[in-house]
C-alpha positions in Angstrom: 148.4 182.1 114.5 146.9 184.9 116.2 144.7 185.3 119.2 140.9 186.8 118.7 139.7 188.4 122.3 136.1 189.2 120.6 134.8 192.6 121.9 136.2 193.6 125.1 132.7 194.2 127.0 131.2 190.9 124.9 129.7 188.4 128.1 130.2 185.0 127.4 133.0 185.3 124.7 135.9 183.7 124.9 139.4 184.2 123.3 140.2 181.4 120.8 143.2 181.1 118.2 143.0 181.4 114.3 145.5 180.6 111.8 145.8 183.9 109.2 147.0 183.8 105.7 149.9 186.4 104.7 147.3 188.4 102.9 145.2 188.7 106.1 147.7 190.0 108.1 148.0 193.4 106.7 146.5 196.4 108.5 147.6 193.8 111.5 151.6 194.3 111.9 152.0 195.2 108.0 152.1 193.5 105.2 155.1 190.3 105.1 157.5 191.2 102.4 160.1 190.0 105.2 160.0 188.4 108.8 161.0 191.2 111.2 161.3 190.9 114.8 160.7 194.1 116.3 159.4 197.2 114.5 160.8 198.7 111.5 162.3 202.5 111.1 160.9 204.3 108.6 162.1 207.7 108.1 163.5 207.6 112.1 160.1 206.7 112.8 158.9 203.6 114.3 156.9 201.9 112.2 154.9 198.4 111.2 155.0 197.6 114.8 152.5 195.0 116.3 150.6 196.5 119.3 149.7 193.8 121.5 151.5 190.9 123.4 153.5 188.5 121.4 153.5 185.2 123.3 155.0 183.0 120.8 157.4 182.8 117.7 156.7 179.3 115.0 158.5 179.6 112.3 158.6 176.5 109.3 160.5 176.1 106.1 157.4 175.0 104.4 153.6 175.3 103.8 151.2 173.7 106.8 148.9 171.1 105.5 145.9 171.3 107.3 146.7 168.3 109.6 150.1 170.9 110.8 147.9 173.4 111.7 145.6 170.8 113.7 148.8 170.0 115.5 149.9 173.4 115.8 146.5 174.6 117.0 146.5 171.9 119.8 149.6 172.5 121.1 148.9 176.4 121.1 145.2 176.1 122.8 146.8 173.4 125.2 149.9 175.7 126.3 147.9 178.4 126.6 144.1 176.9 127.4 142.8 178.9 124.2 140.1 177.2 122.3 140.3 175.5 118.8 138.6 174.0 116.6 140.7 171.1 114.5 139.5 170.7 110.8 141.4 167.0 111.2 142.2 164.5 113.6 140.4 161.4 115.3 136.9 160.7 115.4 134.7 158.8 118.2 130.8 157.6 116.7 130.1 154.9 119.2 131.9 152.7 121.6 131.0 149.6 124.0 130.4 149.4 126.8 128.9 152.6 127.1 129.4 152.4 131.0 131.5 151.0 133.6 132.7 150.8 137.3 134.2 153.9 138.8 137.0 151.6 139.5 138.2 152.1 136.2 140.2 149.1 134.6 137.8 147.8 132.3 138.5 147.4 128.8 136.3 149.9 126.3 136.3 149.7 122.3 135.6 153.1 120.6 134.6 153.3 116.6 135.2 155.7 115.3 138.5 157.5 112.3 141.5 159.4 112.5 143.3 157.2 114.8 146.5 157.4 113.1 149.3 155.0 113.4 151.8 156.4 111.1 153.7 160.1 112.6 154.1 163.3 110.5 157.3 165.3 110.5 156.1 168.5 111.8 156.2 169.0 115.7 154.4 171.2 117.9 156.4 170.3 120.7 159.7 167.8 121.2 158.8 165.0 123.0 161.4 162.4 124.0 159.4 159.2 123.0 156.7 159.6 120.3 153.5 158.1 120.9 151.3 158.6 118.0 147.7 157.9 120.0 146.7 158.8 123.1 143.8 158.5 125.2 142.4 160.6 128.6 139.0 160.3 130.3 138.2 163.1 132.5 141.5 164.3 132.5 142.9 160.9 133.5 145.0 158.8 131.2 143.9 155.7 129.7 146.5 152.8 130.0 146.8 149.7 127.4 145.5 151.6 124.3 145.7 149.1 121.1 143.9 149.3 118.0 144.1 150.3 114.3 142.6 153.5 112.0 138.9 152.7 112.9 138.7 150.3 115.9 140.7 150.9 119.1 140.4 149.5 122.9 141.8 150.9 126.1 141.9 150.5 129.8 139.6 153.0 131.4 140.7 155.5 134.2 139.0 155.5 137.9 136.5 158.3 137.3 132.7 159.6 138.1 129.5 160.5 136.1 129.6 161.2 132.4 133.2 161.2 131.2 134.9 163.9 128.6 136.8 161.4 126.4 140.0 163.1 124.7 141.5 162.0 122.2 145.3 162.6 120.5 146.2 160.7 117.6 149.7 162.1 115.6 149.2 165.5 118.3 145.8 166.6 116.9 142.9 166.2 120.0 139.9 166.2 120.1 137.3 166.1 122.9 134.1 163.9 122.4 131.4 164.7 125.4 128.4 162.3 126.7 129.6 159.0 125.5 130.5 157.2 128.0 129.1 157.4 131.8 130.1 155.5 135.0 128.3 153.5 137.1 126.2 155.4 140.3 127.4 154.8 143.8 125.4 151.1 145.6 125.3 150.9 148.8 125.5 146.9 149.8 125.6 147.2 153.8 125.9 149.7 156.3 126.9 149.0 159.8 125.6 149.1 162.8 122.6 149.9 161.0 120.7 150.8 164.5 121.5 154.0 166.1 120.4 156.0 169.3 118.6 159.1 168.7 120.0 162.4 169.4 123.7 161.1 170.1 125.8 163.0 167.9 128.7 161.0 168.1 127.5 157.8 166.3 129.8 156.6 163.3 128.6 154.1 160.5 130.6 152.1 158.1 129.3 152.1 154.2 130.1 149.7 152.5 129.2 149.3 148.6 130.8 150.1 145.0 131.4 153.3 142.5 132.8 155.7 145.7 135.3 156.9 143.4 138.1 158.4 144.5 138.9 160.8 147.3 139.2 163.8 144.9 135.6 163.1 143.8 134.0 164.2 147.2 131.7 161.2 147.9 129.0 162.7 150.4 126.3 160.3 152.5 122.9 161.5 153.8 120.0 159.3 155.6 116.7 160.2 154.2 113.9 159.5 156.1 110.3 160.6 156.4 111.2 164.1 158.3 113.6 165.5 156.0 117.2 164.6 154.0 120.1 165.2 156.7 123.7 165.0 155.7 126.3 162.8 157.5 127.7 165.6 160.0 131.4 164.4 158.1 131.9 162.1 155.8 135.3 159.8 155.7 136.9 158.5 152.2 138.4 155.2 152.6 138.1 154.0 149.5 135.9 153.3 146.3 134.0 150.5 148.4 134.3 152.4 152.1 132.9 155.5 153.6 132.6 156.7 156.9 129.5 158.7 158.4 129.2 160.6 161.4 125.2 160.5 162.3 123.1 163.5 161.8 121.9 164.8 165.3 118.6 165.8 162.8 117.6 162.7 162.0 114.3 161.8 163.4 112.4 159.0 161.8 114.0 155.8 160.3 115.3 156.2 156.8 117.7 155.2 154.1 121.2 155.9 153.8 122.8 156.9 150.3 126.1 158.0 148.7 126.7 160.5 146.3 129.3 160.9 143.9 129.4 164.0 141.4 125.8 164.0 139.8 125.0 160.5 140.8 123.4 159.4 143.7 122.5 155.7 144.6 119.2 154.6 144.8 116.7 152.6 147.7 117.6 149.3 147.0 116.4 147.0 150.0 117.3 147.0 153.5 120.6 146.6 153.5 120.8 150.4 153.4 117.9 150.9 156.5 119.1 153.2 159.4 116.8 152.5 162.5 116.6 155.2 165.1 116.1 153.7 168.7 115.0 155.6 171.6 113.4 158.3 169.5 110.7 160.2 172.3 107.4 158.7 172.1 105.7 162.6 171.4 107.0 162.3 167.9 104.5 159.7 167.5 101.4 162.6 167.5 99.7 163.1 164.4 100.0 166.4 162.9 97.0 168.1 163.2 95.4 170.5 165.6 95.9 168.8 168.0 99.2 167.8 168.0 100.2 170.3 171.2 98.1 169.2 173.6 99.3 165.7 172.3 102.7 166.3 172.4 102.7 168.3 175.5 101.0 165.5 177.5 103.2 162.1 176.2 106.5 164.7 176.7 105.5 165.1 180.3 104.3 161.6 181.1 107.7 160.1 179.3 109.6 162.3 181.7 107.3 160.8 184.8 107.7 157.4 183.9 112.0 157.9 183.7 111.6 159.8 186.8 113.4 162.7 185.2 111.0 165.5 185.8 112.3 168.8 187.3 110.9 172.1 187.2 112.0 172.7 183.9 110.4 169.8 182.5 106.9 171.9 181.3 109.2 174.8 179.6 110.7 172.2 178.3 108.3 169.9 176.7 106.7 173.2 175.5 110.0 173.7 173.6 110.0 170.4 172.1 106.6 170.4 170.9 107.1 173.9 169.4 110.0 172.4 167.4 108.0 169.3 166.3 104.5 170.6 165.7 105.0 173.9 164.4 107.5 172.7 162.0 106.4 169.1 160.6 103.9 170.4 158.6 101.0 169.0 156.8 101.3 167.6 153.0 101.5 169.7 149.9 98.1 171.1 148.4 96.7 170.5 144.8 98.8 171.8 141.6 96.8 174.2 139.7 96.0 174.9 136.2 97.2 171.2 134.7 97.0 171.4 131.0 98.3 170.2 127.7 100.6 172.4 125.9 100.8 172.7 122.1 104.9 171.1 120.9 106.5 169.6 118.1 104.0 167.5 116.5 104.5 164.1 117.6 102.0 160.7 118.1 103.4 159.4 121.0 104.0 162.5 123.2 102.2 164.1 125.3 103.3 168.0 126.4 101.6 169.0 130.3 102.3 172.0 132.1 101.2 173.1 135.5 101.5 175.5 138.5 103.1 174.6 141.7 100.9 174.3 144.6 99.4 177.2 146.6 100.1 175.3 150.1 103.3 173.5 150.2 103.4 172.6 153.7 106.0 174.5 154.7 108.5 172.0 152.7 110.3 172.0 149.6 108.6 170.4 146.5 111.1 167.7 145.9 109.8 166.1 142.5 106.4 165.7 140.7 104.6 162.7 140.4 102.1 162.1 137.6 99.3 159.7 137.1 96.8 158.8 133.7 95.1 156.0 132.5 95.4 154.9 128.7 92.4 153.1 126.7 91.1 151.3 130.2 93.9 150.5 131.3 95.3 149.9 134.7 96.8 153.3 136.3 100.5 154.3 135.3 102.6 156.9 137.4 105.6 158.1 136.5 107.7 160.8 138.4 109.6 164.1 137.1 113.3 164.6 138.5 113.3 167.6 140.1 110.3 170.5 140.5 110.3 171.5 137.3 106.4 172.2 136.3 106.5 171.0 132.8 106.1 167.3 131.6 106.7 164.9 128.3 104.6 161.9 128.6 106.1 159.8 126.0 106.1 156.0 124.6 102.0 156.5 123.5 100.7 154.8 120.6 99.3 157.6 118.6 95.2 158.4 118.4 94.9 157.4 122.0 93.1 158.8 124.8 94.8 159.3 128.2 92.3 160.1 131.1 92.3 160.6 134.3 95.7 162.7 134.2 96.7 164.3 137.2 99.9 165.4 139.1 100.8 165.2 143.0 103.3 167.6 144.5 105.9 165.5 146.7 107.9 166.9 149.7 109.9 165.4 152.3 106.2 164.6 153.8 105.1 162.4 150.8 102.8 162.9 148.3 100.4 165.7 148.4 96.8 166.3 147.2 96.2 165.4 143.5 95.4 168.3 140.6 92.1 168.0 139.1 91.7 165.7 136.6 92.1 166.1 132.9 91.8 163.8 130.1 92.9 164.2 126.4 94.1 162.2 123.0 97.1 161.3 121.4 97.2 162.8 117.8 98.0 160.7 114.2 101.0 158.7 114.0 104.2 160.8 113.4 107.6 160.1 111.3 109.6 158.5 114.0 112.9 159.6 115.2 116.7 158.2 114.1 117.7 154.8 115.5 119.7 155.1 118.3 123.3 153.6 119.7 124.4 152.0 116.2 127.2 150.2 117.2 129.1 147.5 115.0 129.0 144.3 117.3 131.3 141.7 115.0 133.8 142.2 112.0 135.2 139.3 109.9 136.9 138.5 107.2 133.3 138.3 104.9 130.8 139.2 107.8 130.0 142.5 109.5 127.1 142.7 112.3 125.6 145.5 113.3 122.8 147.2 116.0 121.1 149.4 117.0 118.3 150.5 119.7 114.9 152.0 118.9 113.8 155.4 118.3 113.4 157.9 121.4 110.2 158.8 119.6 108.1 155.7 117.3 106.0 158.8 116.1 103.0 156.4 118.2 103.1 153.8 115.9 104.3 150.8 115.5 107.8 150.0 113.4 107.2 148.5 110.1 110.8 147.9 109.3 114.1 149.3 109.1 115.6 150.2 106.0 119.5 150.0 105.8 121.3 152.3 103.4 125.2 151.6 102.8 128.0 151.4 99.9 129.8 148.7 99.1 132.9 149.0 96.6 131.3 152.0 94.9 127.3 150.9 95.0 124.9 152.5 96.6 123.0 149.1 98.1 119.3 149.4 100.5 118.1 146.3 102.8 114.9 145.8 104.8 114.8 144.5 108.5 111.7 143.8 110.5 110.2 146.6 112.3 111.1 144.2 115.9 114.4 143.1 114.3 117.6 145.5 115.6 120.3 144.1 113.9 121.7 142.5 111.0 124.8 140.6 109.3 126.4 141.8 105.7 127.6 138.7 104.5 129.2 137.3 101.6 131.9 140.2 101.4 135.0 139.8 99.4 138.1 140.1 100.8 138.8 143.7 102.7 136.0 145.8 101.6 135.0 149.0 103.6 131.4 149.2 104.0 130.8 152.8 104.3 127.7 155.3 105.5 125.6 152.6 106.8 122.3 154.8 108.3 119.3 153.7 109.2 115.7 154.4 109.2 112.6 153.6 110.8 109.5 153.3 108.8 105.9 153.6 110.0 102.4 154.1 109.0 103.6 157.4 108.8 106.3 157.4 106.2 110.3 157.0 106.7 112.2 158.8 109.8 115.5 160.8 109.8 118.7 158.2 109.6 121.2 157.6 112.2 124.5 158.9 112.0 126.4 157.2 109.3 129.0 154.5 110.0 132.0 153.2 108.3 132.9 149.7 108.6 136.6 147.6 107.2 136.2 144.1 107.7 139.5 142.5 109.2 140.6 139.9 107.0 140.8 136.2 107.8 142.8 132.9 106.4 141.2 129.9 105.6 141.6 126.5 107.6 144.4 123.6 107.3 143.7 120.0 107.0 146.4 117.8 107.1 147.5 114.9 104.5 145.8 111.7 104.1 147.5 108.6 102.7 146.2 106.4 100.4 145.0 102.6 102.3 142.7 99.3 101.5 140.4 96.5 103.1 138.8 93.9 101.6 135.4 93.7 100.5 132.6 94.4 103.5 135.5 95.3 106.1 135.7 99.0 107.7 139.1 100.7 106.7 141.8 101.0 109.7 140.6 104.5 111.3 142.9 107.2 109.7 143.2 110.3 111.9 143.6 114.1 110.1 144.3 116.9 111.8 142.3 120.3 111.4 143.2 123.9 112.3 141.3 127.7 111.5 142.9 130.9 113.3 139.6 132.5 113.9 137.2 129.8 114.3 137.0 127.4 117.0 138.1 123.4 116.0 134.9 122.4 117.3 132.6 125.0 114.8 134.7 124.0 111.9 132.5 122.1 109.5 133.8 118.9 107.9 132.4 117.4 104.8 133.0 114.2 102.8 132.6 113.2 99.3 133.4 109.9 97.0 133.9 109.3 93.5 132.4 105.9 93.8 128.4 106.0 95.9 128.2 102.3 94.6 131.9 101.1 96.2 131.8 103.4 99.0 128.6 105.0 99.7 128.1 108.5 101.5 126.5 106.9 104.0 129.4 104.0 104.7 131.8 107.4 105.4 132.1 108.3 108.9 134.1 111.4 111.3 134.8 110.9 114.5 136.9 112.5 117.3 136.9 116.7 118.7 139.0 119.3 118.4 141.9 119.6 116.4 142.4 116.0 115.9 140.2 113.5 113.8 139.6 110.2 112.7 138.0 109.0 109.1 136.9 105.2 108.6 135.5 103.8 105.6 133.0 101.1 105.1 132.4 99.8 101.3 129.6 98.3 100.2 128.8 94.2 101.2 129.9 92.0 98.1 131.8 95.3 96.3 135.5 95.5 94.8 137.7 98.0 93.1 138.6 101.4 93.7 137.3 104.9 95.4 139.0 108.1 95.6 137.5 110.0 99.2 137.4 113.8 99.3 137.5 115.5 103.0 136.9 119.3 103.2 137.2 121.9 106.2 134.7 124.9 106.2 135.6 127.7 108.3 132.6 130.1 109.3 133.9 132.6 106.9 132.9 130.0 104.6 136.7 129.7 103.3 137.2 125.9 103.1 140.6 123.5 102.4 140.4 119.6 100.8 142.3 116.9 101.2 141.6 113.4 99.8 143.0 109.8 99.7 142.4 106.5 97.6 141.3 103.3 99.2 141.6 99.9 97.5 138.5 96.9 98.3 139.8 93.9 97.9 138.1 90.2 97.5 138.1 88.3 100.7 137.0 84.7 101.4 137.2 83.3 104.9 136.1 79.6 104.5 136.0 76.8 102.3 134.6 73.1 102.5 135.2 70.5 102.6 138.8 70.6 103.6 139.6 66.7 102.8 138.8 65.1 99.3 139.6 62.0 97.3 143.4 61.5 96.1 141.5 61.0 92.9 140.4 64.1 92.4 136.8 65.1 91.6 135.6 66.3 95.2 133.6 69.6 94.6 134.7 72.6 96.8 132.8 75.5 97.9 134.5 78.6 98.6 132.7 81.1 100.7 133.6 84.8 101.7 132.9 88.6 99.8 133.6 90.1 96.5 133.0 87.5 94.4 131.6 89.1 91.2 129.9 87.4 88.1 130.8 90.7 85.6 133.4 89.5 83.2 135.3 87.5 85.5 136.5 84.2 85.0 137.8 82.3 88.3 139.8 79.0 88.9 141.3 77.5 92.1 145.1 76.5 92.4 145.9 73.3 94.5 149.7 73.1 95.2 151.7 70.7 97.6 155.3 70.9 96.9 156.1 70.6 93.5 152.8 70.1 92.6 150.7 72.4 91.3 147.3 71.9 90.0 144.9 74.6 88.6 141.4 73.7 88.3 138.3 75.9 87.1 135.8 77.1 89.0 132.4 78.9 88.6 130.4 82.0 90.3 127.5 81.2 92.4 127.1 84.6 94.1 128.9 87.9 95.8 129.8 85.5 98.9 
């Protein structure tokens, strides 16, 4: 491994480590016929001597793999904060959420490779318990990491803005940027909210969310009409409490707000209102010309009416006034020179440049806002982030004209005059941009989801479809999804298969985009569900069966989404429709109902379908049975010859002959009988 230090006068070039062959180290300490510590003698000569500082001595009985030297080159670059560049190791495409409280403690899935969970025998460093992955988030450690090769979750760190994420799997790291961002500071309530102008000594409570902690120097400012003033100290209690000492500044009522790294809450309501009380009553002049004499004269008479004049009180007031009038200064004047700009080619963007006012009003341009009309419509405005002079206007539909286009100047005053006007149009529709954020949403055993957000750029027209490119097993496969459709389910998969470089593109009236970034996807498998035994049973003709219960049971889906089906051998004996379910959950009931007048046997099938569509049977026989439940008359002649009719259900006229057995005692006395009908 040696170190590269670039060329010593180089700016901006920074020392990184390199692993070298045995061939490329000659000229460097000599060619390696042997390992040498030291220098050699050569004719009492010093000789094949290395000329530079040796910080560190590896030596292995074997070859590296490239996976070694990964290990090798993390340890290195961490020990001694060099960079390198790992040709191995994990991978992070996408994760969810993408954002989170800067609490930390929420749970976070990243997608991704590399995760290993098997160790390699080489060591960079001893450790006294192995862990094979590890996870940090701007330099903090992630707790409760699980997962497998592709998929892994983890409890997030407390933390600010956008987060580095680091990963280590088997000692190789690598550092993914601009993933994963945490929620801005809210302020929910400040008290008192009410404050007396010009005492110094006022304290207010904040109260809110995402204060982070008290290394990340949380800061609190009112901003008002006059001006931005910082708290004079700000107090860290916690992630939900500051403190704020009131700006002496301050003149006009305002909002108070919190910021955290890069992020600073926004004007929500007022629950974050500051009111001034007491503020003089000169502040009230107008700033024009004739704000002195104004001033001067509503100073003096305040001082009157409190019966606090003295001598001083003129000088004074003259003071004052100076202060306000000379420094509150009028509004911004007019940009200059608004234009379009020639760019990248692209239907639904729009390129403006501009110059900065001549007259600023003595105050610093905060921001830009910008105003245009499109085909009619109703003014839109939207607003740059800082005072940069240049502008994208995107989200057009292409071959549109935008008129009307002007931009304001805004200061801690407000808005300032508006630019001339300018008006142009939108050019032919452009091949739209790469889908965005494609993140896999649901793996199972035979079903993958996936989605994805739109394009940053349609290319001004309208998405036909998306077309999905991906391999299954070794086949290069292609599906279409509706241009306003951003997702979509693989189904029917056989068992473990590893769907790999899904991209996808968006097609317009201009032709197809660039793809996303591909994604690899292994579904997890899944078992299919249980159904208990059923015994076989019997009734009589027309009676339900006694209710028989069966129990059902999936691991992945839910006992109420399992679907249960029934089938018979026998639709004239025991229709479909005489077959009933009831009961929830795990446990439930069958009950049979033949058909009216109908004997014999029937063999009933139950299967449970899981939503993998994986499915177990179980069946039973029933037996119907004749049944008769009257008969008269129920007295007749000693004689014999009294005619009896039997009534009940089953009776059958198909190659049945019937007859009716008297017995009392020893007697027993069979005599024929004939069908009349099923009861």
């Amino acid at each position: 491994m040696v170190q590269d230090h670039n060329l010593e006068n180089a700016d901006g070039t920074m020392p990184y480590v390199r692993p070298v062959s045995r061939g490329a180290l000659d000229g460097l300490i000599g060619k390696l016929d042997s390992v040498m510590i030291g220098s050699g003698l050569k004719a009492g000569n010093a000789s094949q001597f290395f000329d530079g500082d040796l910080g560190e001595v590896l030596l292995y009985d074997a070859a590296l793999t490239n996976q070694d030297l990964d290990r090798v080159g993390s340890y290195l670059s961490g020990k001694y904060n060099l960079q390198w560049q790992v040709s191995t190791g994990p991978s992070v495409t996408a994760l969810k959420p993408c954002n989170g409280p800067a609490s930390g403690g929420f749970r976070v899935t990243l997608y991704g490779g590399g995760f290993s969970t098997e160790s390699q025998r080489l060591r960079a460093q001893p450790r006294l318990k192995l862990t094979v992955l590890a996870l940090q988030v701007n330099g903090n450690n992630a707790t409760e990491i699980q997962g497998g090769t592709s998929v892994m979750t983890l409890t997030a760190p407390p933390g600010v803005g956008f987060a580095a994420i680091r990963v280590w799997s088997d000692e190789v790291q690598c550092l993914f940027d601009g993933l994963f961002q945490y929620d801005p500071p809210y302020v929910s309530q400040v008290m008192p909210s009410t404050i007396i102008f010009g005492d110094g000594s006022n304290e207010i409570t904040i109260v809110g969310k995402n204060f982070g902690r008290i290394t990340d120097g949380a800061t609190a400012k009112v901003s008002a009409s006059d001006g931005d003033s910082a708290c004079a100290i700000t107090t860290y209690f916690s992630d939900t409490s500051l403190l704020c000492t009131v700006p002496t500044k301050t003149l006009a009522s305002g909002y108070l707000h919190v910021t955290v790294g890069s992020q600073i809450s926004g004007k929500f309501g007022d629950q974050q209102r500051i009111v001034f009380k007491e503020v003089p009553d000169y502040y009230r002049c107008p700033l024009d010309d004739e704000c002195g004499d104004c001033c001067r004269s509503r100073c003096e008479l305040e001082a009157l009416r409190k019966q606090t004049a003295t001598g001083r009180t003129h000088q004074e007031c003259n003071r004052q006034c100076y202060l306000y009038c000379g420094n509150m200064l009028q509004k911004a004047g007019p940009p200059t020179a608004l234009q379009v700009v020639p760019a990248p080619s692209s239907g639904s963007k729009v390129h403006l440049t501009w110059h900065p006012p001549e007259e600023t009003g003595g105050a610093r341009i905060l921001r830009y806002s910008i105003s245009y009309t499109c085909e009619a419509d109703m003014a839109q405005i939207v607003v740059t982030d800082n005072a940069t002079t240049a502008f994208t206007i995107s989200g057009l539909l292409a071959n549109t004209v935008l008129a009307s286009i002007s931009v304001q100047a805004e200061t801690r005053f407000g808005l300032g005059q508006p630019s001339e006007m300018i008006a142009v149009r939108t050019g032919l529709p452009t091949l739209p941009s790469a889908p965005m954020n494609v993140v896999v949403s649901k793996i199972l055993r035979s079903i993958v989801e996936i989605g994805w957000a739109p394009p940053d750029d349609d290319g001004g027209a309208p998405a036909l479809r998306h077309i999905i490119r991906y391999a299954l097993n070794g086949q290069e496969k292609t599906v279409f999804v509706p241009g306003q459709s951003f997702s979509y389910t693989f189904t029917n998969l056989s068992r473990e298969p590893a769907i790999e470089g899904i991209t996808i593109v968006v097609e317009n009236s201009a032709g197809v985009g660039a793809p996303s970034n591909p994604v690899t996807v292994t579904t997890i498998p899944s078992t299919p569900p249980t159904v208990s035994s059923l015994h076989d049973t019997m009734t009589v003709a027309g009676e339900s069966s006694v209710p028989q219960s069966v129990q059902v049971f999936d691991s992945e889906t839910a006992a109420d989404e399992l679907v249960i089906l029934v089938k018979t051998s026998s639709e004239e004996l025991t229709p479909q429709h005489g077959i009933s379910i009831e009961g929830i959950g795990h446990l439930r009931f069958i009950v049979v109902t033949p058909a009216p007048g109908k004997t014999g046997e029937s063999t009933i099938f139950l299967t449970v379908v899981d939503e993998d569509g994986l499915q177990a049977t179980s069946s039973f026989v029933i037996v119907v049975t004749t049944a008769w439940q009257q008969l008269v008359p129920t007295r007749g002649s000693a004689s014999g010859g009294t005619t009896v009719t039997i009534t009940g259900a089953g009776f059958s006229s198909s190659g049945k002959d019937y007859a009716c057995r008297f017995s009392s005692g020893t007697l027993i006395v069979d005599a024929p009988a004939s069908f009349i009908t099923a009861s």
